[in-house]
C-alpha positions in Angstrom: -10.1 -18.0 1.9 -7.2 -19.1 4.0 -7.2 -22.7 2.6 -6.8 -21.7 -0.9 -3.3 -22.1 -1.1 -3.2 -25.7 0.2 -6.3 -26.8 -2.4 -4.2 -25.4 -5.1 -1.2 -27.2 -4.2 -3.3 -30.5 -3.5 -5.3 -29.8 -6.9 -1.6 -29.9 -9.0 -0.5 -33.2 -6.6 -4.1 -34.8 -6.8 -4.0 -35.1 -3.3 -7.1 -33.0 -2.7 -9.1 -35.2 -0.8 -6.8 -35.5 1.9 -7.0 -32.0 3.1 -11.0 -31.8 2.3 -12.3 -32.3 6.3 -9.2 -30.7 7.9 -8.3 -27.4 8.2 -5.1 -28.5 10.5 -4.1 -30.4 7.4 -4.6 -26.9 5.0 -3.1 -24.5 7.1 0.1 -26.6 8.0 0.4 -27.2 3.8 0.1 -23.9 3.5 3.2 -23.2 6.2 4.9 -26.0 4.3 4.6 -24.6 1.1 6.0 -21.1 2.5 8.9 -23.2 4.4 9.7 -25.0 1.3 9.6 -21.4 -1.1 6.6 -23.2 -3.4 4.7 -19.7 -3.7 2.9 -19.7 -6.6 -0.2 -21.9 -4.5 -0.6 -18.3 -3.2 -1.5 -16.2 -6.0 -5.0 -18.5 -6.0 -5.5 -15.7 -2.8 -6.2 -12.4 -3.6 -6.4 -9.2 -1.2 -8.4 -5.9 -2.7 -7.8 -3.0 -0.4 -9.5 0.8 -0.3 -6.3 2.8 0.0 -7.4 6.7 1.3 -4.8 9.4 2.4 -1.6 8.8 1.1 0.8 11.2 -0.7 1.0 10.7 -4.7 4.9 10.1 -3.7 3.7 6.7 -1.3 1.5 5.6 -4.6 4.1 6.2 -6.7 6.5 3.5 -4.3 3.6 1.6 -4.3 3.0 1.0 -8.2 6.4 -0.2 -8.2 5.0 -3.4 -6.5 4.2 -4.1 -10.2 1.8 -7.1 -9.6 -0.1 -5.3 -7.1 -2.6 -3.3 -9.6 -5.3 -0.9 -8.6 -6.9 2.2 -9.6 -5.8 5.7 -8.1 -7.8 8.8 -7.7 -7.0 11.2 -10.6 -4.9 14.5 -10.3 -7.0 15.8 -13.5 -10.1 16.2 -10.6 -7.9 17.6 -7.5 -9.6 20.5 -8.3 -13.1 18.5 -6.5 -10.5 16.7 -4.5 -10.1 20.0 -3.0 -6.5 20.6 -0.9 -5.9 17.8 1.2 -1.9 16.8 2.0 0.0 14.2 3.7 2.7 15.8 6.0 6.3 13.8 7.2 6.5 12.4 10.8 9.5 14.1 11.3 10.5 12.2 13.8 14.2 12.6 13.4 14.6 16.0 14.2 14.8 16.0 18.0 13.5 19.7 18.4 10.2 20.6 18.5 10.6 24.2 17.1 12.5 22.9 14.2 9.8 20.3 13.4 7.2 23.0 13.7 9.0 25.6 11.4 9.8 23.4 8.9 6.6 21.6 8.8 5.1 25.4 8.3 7.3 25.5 5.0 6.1 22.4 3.6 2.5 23.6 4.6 3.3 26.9 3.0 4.6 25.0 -0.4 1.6 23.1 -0.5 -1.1 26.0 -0.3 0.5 28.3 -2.8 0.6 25.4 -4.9 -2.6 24.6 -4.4 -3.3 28.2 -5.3 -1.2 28.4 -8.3 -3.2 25.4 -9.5 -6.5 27.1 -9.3 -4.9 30.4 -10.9 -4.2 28.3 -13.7 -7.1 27.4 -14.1 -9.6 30.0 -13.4 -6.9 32.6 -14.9 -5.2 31.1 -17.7 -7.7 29.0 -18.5 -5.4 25.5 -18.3 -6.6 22.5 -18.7 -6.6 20.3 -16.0 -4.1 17.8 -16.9 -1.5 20.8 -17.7 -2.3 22.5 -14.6 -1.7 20.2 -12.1 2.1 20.0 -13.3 2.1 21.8 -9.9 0.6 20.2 -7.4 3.6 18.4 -4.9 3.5 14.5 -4.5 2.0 15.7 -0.8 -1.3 15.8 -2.1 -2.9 13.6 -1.1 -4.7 10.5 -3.2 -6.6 7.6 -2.5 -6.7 4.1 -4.7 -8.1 0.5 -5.1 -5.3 -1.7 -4.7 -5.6 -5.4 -5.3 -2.3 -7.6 -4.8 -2.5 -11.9 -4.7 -1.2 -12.9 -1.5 2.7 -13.7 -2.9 3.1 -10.8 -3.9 1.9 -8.9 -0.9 4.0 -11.4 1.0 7.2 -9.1 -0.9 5.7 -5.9 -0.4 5.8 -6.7 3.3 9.0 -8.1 3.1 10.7 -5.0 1.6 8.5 -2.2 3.2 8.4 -3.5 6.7 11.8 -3.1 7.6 12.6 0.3 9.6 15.2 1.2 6.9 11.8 1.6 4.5 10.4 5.0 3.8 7.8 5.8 6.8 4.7 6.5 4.8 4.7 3.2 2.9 6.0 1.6 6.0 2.8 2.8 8.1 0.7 1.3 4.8 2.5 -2.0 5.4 2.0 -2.2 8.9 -1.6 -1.5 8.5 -2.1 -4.1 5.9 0.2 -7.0 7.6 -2.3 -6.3 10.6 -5.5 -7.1 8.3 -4.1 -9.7 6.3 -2.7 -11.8 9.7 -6.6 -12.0 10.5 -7.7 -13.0 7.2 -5.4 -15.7 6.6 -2.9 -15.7 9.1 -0.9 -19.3 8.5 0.2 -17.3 4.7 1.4 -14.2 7.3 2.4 -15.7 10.6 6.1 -15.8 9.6 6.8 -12.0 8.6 7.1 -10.0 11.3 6.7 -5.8 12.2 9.6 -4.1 13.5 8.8 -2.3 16.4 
């Protein structure tokens, strides 16, 4: 997989045969082509991941990645999804009594939304898609997400950064840490912040 890149490059050039008995010679095109800002040789790769347990708000940031596609589990079936949320780090908040009470809030919000969703349902006879109006972007989802390797090289560029939004950041860092084993010459030169 990893020497896609370079045969795609070497295919446009005709210089295929040069690379054919060398991986040295693929994976240092492939750092060239990076170096030089040739990316398209990298959309030949791509990456299909089985996203489970983020919030509808981290899917949301991560359909904006619009060439990264996928399929997302439906909010028209939460109700069989049953109530399953994805809850801040908090990390900012240096007291551990505040964290606590306002993580019971948000917990709080959730359930009764949760609730309200089934009373709309069982009660007032909703349908689905009207009902779930009010289920927060907490809830939590899972997708199929497939993304060529360019463009996954952006997503990691703008969500690995510490400034980026710490749910989709966690996603990135998990994903940088698969993809650097897959193919790690088309990876090598992004790094995590600690």
């Amino acid at each position: 997989i990893e020497a896609l890149p370079a045969w795609s490059a070497a295919m446009s050039y005709g210089s295929r045969e040069k690379l054919a008995e060398s991986p040295e010679k693929q994976i240092s095109l492939n750092r060239k082509l990076i170096q030089l800002g040739h990316h398209t040789p990298l959309e030949s790769i791509q990456f299909n991941f089985h996203v489970v347990g983020i919030s509808k708000a981290c899917g949301a940031q991560l359909s904006r990645h619009r060439i990264g596609q996928g399929h997302v589990s439906s909010s028209r079936r939460f109700q069989s999804q049953g109530m399953s949320f994805v809850y801040p780090l908090l990390g900012y908040i240096k007291s551990e009594d505040e964290a606590a009470a306002a993580l019971r809030v948000i917990s709080d919000i959730n359930r009764q939304s949760f609730e309200i969703y089934e009373k709309l349902r069982e009660e007032s006879k909703l349908h689905k898609e009207d009902a779930r109006r009010v289920i927060p972007v907490a809830s939590s989802q899972e997708r199929v997400w497939w993304v060529n390797a360019r463009a996954l090289r952006d997503f990691l560029r703008l969500r690995l950064p510490r400034d980026a939004e710490w749910e989709i950041r966690r996603l990135a860092i998990m994903v940088h840490n698969i993809v650097s084993q897959v193919a790690p010459s088309l990876f090598e030169d992004i790094a995590t912040e600690g």
